[in-house]
LOGUZA-513908 format. One record per residue (C-alpha): residue in one letter; x negated, y negated, z; residue number from 1. Coordinates in steps of 0.25 Angstrom, whole numbers, plus 5000, padded with zeros to 4 digits. Example, Ala and Ser with C-alpha at 12.3 -4.5 7.8 and 13.67 -1.06 7.14 Angstrom:
// residues 2
SITE resn   xx   yy   zz resi
SITE    A 4951 5018 5031    1
SITE    S 4945 5004 5029    2
END
This chain:
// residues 244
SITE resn   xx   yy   zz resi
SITE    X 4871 4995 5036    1
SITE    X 4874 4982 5034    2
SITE    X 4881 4976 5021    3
SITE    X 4872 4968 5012    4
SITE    X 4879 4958 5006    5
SITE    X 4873 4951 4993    6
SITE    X 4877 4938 4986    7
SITE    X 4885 4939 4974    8
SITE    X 4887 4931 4960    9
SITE    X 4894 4917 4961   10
SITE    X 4903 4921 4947   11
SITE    X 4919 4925 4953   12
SITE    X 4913 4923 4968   13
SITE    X 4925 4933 4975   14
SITE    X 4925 4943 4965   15
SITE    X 4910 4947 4967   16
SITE    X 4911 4944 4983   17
SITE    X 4921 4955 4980   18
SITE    X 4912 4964 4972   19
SITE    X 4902 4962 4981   20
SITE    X 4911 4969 4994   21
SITE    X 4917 4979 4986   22
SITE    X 4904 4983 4982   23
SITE    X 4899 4986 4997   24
SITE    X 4911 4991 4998   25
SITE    X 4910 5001 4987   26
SITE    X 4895 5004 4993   27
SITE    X 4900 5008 5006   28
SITE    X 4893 4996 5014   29
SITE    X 4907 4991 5017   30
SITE    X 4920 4998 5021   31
SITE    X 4933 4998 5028   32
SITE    X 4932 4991 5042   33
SITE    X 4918 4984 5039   34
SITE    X 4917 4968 5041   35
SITE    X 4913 4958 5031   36
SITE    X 4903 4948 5037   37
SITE    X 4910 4934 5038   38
SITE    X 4913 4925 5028   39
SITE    X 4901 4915 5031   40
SITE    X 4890 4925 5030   41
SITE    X 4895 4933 5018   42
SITE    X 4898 4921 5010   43
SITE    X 4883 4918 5009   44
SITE    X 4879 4932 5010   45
SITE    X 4888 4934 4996   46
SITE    X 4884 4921 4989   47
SITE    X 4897 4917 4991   48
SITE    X 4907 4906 4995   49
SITE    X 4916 4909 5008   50
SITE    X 4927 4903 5000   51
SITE    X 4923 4916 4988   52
SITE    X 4920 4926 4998   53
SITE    X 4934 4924 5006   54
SITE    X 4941 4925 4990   55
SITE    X 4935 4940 4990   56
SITE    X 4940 4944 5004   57
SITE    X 4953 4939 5003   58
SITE    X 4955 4949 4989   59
SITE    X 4947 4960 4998   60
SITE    X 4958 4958 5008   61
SITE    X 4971 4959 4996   62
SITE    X 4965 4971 4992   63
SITE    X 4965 4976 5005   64
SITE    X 4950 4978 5008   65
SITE    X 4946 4968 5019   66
SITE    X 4954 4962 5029   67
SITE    X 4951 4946 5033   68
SITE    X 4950 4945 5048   69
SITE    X 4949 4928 5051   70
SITE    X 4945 4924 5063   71
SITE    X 4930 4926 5071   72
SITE    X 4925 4936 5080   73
SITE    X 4921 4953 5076   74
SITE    X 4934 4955 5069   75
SITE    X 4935 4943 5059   76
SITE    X 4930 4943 5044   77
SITE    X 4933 4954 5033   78
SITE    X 4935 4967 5036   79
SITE    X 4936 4979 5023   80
SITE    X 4950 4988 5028   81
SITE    X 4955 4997 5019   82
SITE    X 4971 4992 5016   83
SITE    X 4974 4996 5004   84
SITE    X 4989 4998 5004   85
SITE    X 4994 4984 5005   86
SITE    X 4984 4979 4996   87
SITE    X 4988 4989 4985   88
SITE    X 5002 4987 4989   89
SITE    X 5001 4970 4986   90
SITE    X 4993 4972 4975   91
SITE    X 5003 4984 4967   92
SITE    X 5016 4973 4973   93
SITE    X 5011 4961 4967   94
SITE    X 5006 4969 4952   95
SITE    X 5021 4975 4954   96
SITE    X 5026 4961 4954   97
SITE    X 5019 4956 4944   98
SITE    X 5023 4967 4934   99
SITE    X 5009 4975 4932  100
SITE    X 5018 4988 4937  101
SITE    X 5033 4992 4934  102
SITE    X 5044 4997 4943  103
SITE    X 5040 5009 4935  104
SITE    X 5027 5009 4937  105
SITE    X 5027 5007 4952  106
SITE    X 5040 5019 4955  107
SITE    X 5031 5030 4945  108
SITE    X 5018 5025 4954  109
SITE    X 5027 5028 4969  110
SITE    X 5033 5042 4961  111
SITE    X 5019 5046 4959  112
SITE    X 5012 5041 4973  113
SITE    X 5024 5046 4981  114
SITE    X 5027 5060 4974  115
SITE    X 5012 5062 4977  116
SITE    X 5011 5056 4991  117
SITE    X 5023 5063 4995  118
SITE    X 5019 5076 4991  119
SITE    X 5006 5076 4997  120
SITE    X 5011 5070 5010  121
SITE    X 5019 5082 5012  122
SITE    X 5006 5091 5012  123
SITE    X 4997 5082 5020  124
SITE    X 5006 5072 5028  125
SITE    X 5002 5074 5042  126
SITE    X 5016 5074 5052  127
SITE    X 5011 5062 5061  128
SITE    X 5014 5055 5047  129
SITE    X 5024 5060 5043  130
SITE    X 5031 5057 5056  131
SITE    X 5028 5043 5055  132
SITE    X 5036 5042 5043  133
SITE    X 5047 5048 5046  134
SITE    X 5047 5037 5057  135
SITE    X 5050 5029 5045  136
SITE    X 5060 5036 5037  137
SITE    X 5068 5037 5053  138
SITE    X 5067 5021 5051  139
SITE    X 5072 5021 5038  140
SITE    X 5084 5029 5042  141
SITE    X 5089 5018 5055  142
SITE    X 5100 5010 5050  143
SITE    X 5095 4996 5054  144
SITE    X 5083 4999 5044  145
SITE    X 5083 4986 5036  146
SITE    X 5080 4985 5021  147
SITE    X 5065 4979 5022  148
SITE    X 5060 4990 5033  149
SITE    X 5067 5001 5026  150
SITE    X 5058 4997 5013  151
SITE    X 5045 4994 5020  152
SITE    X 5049 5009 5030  153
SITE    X 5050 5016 5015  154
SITE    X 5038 5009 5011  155
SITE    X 5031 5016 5022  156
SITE    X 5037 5028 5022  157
SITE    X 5032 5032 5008  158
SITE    X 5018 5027 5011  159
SITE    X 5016 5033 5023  160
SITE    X 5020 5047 5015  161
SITE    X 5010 5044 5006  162
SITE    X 5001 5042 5017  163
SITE    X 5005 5055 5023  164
SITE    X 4998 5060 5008  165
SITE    X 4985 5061 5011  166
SITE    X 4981 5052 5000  167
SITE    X 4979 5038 5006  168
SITE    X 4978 5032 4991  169
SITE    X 4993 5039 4988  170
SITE    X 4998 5031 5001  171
SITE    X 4990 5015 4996  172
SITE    X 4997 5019 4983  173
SITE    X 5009 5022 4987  174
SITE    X 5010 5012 4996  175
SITE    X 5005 5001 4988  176
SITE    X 5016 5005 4975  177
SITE    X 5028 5005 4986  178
SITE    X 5023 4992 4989  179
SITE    X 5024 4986 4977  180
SITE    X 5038 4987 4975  181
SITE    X 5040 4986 4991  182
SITE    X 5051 4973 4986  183
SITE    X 5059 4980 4975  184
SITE    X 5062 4991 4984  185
SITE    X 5066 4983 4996  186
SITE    X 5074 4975 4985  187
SITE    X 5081 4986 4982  188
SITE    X 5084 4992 4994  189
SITE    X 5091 4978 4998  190
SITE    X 5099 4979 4987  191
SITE    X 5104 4994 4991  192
SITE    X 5120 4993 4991  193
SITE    X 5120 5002 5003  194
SITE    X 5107 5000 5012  195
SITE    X 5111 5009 5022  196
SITE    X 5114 5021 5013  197
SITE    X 5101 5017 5003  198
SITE    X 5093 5017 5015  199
SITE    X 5097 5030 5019  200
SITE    X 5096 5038 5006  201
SITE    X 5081 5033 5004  202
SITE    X 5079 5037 5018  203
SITE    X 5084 5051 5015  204
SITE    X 5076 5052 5004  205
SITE    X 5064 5048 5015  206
SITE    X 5067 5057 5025  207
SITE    X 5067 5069 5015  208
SITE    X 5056 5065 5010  209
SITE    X 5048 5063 5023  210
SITE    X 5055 5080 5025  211
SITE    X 5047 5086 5012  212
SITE    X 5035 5081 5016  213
SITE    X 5035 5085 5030  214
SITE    X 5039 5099 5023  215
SITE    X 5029 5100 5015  216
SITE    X 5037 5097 5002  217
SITE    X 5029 5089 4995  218
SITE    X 5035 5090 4981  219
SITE    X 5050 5086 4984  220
SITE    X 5045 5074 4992  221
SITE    X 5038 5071 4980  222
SITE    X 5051 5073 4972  223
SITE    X 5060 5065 4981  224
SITE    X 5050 5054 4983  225
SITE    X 5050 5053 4969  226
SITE    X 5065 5052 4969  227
SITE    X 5065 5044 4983  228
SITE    X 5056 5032 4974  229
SITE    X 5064 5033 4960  230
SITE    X 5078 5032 4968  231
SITE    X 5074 5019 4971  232
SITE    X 5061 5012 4965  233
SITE    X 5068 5019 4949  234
SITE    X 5079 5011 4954  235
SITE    X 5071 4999 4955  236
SITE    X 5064 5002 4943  237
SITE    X 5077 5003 4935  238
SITE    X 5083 4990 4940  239
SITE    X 5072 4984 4936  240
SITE    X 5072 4990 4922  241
SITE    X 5085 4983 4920  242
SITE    X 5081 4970 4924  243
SITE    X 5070 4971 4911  244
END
């Protein structure tokens, strides 16, 4: 059944144009994979300026909700995706920066997320996934594995665990709270006085971890990821306690 689109008030034009989709999408009417008509015929459907309407899609699009495809032919225009990760991730990074959340805050947030998603991963993490990241933790243990790739390899080694939970919202979190502190850890980790030997221990500490959940033993992953995260990120916390 076609969308029916109908205009909106002229008062803070983008937030009601935004209103006005997130109510259709609330309703049903629009969902993940659907196409929004062209700019030039749902301007004057909305009541809108094009200038207006583009203002809402481009916040749709930070959000994560819509993806802007330029050009003409079938697959151009907006399209509603769900991509929640890197949009939570950004948003959680730059509310990091600007102080709304402590180092504190954000290492209590991973220990929570990460003793959970561990724990449940090693009662529904299907093999195929777990195979896939122990490719990972196999890369993290080469020797010409740099500084920036072993950061962005751990990044997605603890996410794809949570993945592995069952619980999609866990693995968003999750990702989006590692995210945000993505710099200070890669910080860190190039300031390690022995890069070869820091990268090693935390890639023990990995491999173990990646063990208990393929046995099954969900409650010491959870207490050595618990460790695995404070061993570092308190170290983080600490330093910057000092600072203050």
């Amino acid at each position: 059944m076609p969308v029916e689109w109908q205009p909106v008030r002229q008062s803070r034009t983008h937030e009601l144009v935004l209103r006005s989709i997130e109510e259709r999408v609330f309703a049903g009417e629009l969902r993940a994979g659907d196409r929004l008509p062209p700019e030039r015929e749902l301007a004057p459907v909305l009541g809108v300026s094009r200038s207006a309407l583009r203002e809402a899609l481009r916040v749709l699009e930070t959000i994560g909700v819509l993806v802007a495809q330029p050009g003409r032919g079938p697959d151009a225009g907006a399209r509603i995706v769900r991509n929640p990760d890197d949009a939570l991730g950004r948003l959680l990074r730059l509310h990091f920066a600007l102080g709304s959340y402590s180092l504190q805050d954000v290492l209590e947030a991973r220990v929570v997320l990460e003793r959970s998603s561990f724990e449940a991963a090693a009662r529904h993490a299907s093999e195929e996934g777990l195979d896939e990241a122990e490719t990972l933790v196999v890369r993290m243990g080469e020797p010409d594995v740099a500084v920036p790739e072993f950061n962005d390899l751990d990044t997605r080694f603890h996410v794809h665990v949570a993945r592995g939970s069952g619980n999609a919202l866990t693995s968003t979190l999750t990702s989006a709270v590692r995210e945000s502190v993505r710099p200070l850890i890669l910080r860190a980790l190039e300031q390690a006085e022995d890069w070869s030997a820091t990268a090693a221990a935390l890639n023990a500490e990995h491999a173990e971890l990646l063990r208990l959940v393929r046995a099954g033993k969900g409650e010491k992953a959870a207490d050595l990821v618990e460790r695995h995260i404070r061993s570092l990120h308190g170290t983080l916390v600490d330093e910057n306690a000092e600072r203050l």
